[in-house]
C-alpha positions in Angstrom: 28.4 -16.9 208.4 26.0 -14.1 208.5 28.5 -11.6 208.5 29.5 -13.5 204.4 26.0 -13.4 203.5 25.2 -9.9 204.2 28.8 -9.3 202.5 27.5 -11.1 199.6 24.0 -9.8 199.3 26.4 -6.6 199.4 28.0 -7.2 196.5 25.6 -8.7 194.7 23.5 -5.5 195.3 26.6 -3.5 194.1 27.1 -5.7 190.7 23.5 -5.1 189.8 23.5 -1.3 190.2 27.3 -1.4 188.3 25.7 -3.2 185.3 22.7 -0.7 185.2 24.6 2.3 185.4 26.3 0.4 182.4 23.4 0.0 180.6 22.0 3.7 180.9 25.2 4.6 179.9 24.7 2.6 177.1 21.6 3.7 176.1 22.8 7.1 176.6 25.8 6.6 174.2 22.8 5.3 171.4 20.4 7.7 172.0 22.7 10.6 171.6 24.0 9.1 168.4 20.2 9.2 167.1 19.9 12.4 168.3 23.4 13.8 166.8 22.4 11.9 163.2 19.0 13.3 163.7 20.5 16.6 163.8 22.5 16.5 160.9 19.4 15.2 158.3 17.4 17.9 159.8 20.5 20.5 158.8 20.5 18.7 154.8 16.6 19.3 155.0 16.9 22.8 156.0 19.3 23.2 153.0 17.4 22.0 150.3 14.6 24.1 151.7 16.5 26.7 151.3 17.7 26.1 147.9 14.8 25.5 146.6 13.1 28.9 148.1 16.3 30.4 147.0 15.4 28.5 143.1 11.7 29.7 143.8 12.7 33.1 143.8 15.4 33.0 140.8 12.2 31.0 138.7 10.2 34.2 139.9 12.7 36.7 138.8 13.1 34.9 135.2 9.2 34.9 134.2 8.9 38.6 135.6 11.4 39.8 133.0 10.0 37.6 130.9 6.5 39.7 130.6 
């Protein structure tokens, strides 16, 4: 009887660390989606600051020629 209840403590030992291995990977799976979507806005932002240095500059150019 001891020998089934130390096999069961076992196990049940086992199932908990199973289901949070689970769970980090989980939370790994989400967190790396934030990160990857966080990535990609941070790319579009860098793009329109780029266009509109880029526009800056073309403004610049205009109202130089123009005096």
């Amino acid at each position: 009887m001891n020998k089934n209840a130390n096999k069961n403590i076992r196990n049940n030992k086992f199932n908990k660390n199973k289901l949070i291995i689970e769970d980090i990977s989980e939370n790994k799976k989400f967190l790396t989606n934030i990160y990857n979507n966080n990535q990609i806005e941070i790319k579009k932002v860098k793009q329109y600051l780029n266009s509109l240095n880029h526009n800056q500059k073309i403004i610049k150019e205009i109202i130089n020629e123009v005096k």
